[in-house]
N, C-alpha and C positions, 0 to 999 in steps of 0.2 A: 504493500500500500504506500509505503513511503521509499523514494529513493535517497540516498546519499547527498544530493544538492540539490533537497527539493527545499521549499521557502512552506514553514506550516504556519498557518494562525490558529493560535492555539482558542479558543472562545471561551473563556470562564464566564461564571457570575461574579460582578465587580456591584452589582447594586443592595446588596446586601450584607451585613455585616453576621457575626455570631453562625450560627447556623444555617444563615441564610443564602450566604456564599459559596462559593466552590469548595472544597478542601484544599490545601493547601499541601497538604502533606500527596494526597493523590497528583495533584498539578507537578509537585517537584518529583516524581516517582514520572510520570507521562514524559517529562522533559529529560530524565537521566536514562529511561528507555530510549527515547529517540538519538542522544546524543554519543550512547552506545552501539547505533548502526553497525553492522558487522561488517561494511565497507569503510567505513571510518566518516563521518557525516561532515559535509562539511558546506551544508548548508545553511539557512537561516530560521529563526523559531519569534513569533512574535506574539507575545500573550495579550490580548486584548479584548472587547467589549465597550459597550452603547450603554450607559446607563438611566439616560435619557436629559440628562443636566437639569438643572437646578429643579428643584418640586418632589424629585425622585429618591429613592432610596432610606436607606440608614441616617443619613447626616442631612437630606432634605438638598442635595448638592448635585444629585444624579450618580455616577458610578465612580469608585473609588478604589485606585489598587494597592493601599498602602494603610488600613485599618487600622487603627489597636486592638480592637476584635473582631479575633478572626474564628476561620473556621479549622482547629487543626487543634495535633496534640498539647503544640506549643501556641497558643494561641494567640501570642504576639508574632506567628508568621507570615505576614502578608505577604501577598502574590508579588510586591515587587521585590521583597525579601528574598524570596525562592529562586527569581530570575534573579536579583545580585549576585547571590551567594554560587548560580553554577555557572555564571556568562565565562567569566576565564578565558580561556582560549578560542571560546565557542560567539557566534554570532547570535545572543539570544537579547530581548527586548521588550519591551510593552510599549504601547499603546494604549490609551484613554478615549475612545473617541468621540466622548462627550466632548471632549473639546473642538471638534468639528464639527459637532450634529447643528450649527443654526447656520451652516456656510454651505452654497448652494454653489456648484463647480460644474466643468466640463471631463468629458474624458482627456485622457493622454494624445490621444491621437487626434483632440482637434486642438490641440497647443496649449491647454491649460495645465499649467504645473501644481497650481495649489492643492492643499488637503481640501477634504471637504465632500460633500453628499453630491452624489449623481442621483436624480430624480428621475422617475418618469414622468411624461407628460400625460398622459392618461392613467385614469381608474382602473382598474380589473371588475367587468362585468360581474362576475359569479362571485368575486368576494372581497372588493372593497377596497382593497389595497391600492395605494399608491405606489408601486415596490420602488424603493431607496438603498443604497448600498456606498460604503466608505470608498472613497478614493485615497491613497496617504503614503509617503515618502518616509521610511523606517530609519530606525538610528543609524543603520549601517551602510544606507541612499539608496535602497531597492524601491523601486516605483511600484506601490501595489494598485491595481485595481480590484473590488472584493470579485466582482463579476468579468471581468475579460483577463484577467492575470497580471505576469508580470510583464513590465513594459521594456523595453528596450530602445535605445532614443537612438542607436547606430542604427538598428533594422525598422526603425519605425514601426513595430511591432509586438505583438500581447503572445505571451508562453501562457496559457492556460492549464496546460498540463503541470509544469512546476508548482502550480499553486496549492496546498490543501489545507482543510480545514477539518480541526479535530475538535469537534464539539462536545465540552464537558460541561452539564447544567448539574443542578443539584434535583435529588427530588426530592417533590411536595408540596403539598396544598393549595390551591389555588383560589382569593376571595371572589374572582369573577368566574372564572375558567375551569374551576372543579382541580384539576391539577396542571401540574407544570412542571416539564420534566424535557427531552428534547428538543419540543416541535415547540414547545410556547417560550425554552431558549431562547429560539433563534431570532425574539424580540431584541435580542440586544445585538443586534444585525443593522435593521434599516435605523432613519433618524424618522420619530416619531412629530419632532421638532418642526420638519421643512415638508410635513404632511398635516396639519390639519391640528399639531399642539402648538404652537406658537403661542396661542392664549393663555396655555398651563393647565387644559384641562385634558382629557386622552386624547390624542392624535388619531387620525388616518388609520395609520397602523397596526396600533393596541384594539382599535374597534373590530380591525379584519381578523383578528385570532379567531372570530365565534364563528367565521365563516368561512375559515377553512385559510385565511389570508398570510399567516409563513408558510402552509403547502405554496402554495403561489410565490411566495419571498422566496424559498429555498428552488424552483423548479425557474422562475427566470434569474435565478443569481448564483448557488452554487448549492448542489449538495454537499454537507460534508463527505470527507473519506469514510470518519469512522465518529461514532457517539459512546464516549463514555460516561455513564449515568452516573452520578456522586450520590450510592445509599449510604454510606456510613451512619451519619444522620438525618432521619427523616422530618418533618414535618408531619404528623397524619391526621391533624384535627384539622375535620373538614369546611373547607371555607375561610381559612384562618391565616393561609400563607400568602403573599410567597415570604414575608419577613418572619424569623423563626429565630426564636432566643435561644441562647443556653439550654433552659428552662423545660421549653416547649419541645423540645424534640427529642426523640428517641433513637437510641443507640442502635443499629441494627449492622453494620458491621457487613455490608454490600457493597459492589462495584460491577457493574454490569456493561457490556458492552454490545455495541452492534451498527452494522453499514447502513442497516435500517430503522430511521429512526422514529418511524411509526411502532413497526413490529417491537419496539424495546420496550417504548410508551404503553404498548398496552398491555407489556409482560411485567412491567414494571408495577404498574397500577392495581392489576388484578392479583399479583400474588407478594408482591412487598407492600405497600401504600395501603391495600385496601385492609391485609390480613393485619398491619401494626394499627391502622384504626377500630378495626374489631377488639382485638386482643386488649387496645388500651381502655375500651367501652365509649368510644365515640361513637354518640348519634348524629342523623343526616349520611350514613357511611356509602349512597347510594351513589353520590353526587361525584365519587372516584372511580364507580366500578365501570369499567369500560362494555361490558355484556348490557347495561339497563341501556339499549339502542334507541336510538329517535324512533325509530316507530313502535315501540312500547310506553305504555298510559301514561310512564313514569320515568321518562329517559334522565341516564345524567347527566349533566352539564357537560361533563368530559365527553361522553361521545357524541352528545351534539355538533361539536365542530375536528374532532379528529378524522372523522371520517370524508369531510370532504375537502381537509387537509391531505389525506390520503389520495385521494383523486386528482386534484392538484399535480401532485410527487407523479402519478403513473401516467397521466397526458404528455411526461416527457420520455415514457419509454423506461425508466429507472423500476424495477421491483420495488416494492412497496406490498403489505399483509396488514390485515389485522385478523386471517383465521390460525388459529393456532395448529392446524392440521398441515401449515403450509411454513411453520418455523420450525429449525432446528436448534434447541436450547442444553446449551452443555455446561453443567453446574460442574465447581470445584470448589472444594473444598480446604483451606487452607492452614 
């Protein structure tokens, strides 16, 4: 999946602090795996995320990679902690891209250098999105585009195959969305900002999730390689996340992975999320389970808009499931 001088963005959650963020301890394990390539790596790693800018998150700032609580053993680790301490010899980096999300740019190819949101001019009929994607120049001066790749200003052209994208969200609970786990990640993707939040209230964006609207984000911009799902800590009181304390979350000691990030969501939900809100006696526990389907009296929020999330993903040809007859799930035990 990854070669030796590919350029990955790595996608954590940076909008939540405490349990609501990525792991950290997972994030520096993802990054000492890649930098171990058995060809010797000696490409680029840039850890980043949207967190919407100011109104949003933990600190009310939008997304943050440098916490004092975090989510990890040591929980003064922050994500940019993790990248200092392994950068070394290695080309590794973050990026914030709140700090581009209200600057509206061109691509590379029509002579605009700056950071900054590429927009589309049009809506998405069937689900509302406006889809948006970072344009941005790394510390190391690789020209990314999130959607055409990397740019090259000798060839006047986009490597899209060097580019990937390893998406790592946390899961749990969702106060609109029932949960949140890969697909409603991929929020911290477009700019919510230069779509329809400008005012500070939810954007363009955040309103297409119920309509299937990151299937759409991820199918005109990129899918990731690979999703690793952060259970260690859950959230599972439902309706209650995505911000999750110390306190409120439970231990569960998972990490799950998959190229599909439908098929994860819904394995994820139905037998980690749903069984820790059983087991902890939370009521409303419907609202996770991915089987209560839109056309039953009593559907849940979550599969109200996953599934046509899902259809999104397969109008490009990409596999995409939610029957479990149709995944292969191989548990270890550690």
């Amino acid at each position: 999946m990854i070669a030796k001088d590919d350029v990955i963005i790595v996608k954590v959650n940076s909008q939540w602090n405490e349990r609501g963020g990525t792991n950290t301890d997972l994030l520096k394990k993802i990054i000492e795996s890649i930098i171990a390539h058995p060809e010797g790596f000696i490409g680029e790693i840039i850890v980043a995320d949207n967190g919407q800018g100011r109104g949003r998150g933990s600190l009310g700032t939008g997304g943050h990679l440098d916490y004092e609580k975090n989510n990890a053993e040591d929980v003064s680790q922050s994500v940019q902690k993790v990248v200092d301490s392994l950068a070394g010899h290695y080309r590794i980096s973050t990026y914030l891209w709140d700090n581009i999300t209200y600057k509206g740019v061109e691509e590379y190819s029509e002579g605009d250098f700056e950071d900054g949101y590429i927009v589309y001019e049009n809506v998405d009929e069937k689900t509302g999105i406006q889809v948006s994607y970072p344009k941005f120049k790394t510390k190391f001066g690789s020209y990314i585009s999130f959607k055409k790749g990397l740019w090259s200003s000798e060839t006047r052209s986009y490597d899209g195959e060097r580019l990937k994208v390893i998406n790592v969200p946390v899961l749990k609970t969702h106060s609109v969305y029932g949960v949140t786990a890969c697909m409603k990640h991929y929020m911290g993707v477009p700019s919510d900002r230069l779509t329809g939040g400008a005012s500070g209230s939810f954007g363009n964006s955040h309103l297409s999730v119920g309509k299937g609207g990151m299937g759409t984000l991820m199918a005109e911009t990129r899918i990731p390689t690979l999703n690793i799902l952060d259970a260690i800590w859950v959230n599972a009181r439902p309706l209650r996340g995505p911000q999750s304390y110390y306190e409120t979350a439970t231990r569960v000691n998972v990490v799950m992975a998959s190229k599909d990030p439908v098929a994860l969501d819904y394995w994820a939900s139905k037998y980690v999320l749903l069984q820790v809100a059983k087991t902890s006696g939370y009521s409303s526990q419907h609202t996770v389970d991915p089987d209560f389907v839109p056309d039953t009296p009593n559907p849940s929020i979550f599969s109200t808009w996953i599934v046509p999330s899902m259809e999104e993903i397969r109008e490009t040809g990409y596999q995409t499931t939610l029957k479990e007859d149709e995944m292969n799930v191989h548990v270890f035990n550690l």
